[in-house]
C-alpha positions in Angstrom: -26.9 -5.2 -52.8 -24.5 -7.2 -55.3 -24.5 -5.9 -59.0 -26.2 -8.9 -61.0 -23.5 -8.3 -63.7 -20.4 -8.9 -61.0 -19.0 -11.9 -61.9 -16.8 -12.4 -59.0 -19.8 -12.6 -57.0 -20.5 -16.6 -56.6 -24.1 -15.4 -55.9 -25.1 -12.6 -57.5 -28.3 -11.1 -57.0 -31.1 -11.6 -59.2 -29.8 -14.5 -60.7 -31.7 -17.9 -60.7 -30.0 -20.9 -58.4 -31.0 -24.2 -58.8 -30.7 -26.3 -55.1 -30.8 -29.3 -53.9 -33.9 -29.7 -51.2 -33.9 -32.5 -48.2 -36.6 -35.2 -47.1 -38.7 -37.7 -49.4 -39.5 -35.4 -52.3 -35.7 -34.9 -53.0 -36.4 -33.2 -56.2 -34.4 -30.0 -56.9 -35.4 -26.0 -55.4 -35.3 -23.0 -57.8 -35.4 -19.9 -56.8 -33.7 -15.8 -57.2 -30.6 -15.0 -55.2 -32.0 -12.1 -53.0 -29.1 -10.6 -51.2 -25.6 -11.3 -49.8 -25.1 -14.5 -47.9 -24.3 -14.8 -44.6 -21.3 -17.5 -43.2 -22.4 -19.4 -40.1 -19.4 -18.6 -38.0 -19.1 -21.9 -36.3 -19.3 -24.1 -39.4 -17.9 -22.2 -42.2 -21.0 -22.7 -44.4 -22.4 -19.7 -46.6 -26.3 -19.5 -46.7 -27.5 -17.5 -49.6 -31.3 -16.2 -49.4 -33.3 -17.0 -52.1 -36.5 -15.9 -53.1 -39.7 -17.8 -54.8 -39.4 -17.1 -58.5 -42.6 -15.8 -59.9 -44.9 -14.8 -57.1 -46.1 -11.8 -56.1 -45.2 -11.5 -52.8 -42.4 -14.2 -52.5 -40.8 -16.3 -49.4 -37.7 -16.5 -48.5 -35.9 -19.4 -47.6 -31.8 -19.3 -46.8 -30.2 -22.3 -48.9 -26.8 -23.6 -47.8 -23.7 -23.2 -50.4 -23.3 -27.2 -49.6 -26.6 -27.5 -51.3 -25.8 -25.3 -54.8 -26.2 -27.0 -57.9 -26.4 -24.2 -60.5 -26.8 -20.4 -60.8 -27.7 -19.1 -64.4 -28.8 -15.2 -64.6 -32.6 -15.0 -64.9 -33.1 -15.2 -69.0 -35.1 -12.1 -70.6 
């Protein structure tokens, strides 16, 4: 597991990434960096898992670097 204090980690763990999501409600994803990311070999692209923010027993949905707006370490 990435240290959330590493700074030459693009997408450190714990930290709070803002997304852009696909379909009609186009509206922006939020959600915690969970772990590493993992490069599709054929394409190139990074996808970064990222967990609901807030629930108790959260999902986990792998976002694609192409889709990144924003990281900002969780405040408190």
């Amino acid at each position: 597991m990435s240290d959330p204090h590493d700074l030459d980690d693009d997408y450190p763990t714990g930290w709070l990434l803002t997304y852009r999501t696909r379909g009609p409600d186009s509206s922006p994803g939020t959600g915690v960096v969970a772990g590493p990311g993992i490069q599709d070999p054929a394409t190139g692209v990074l996808f970064i898992p990222v967990a609901e923010h807030g629930t108790p027993r959260p999902r986990i949905a792998w976002i694609a670097d192409t889709d990144v707006i924003g990281i900002t370490p969780l405040p408190g």
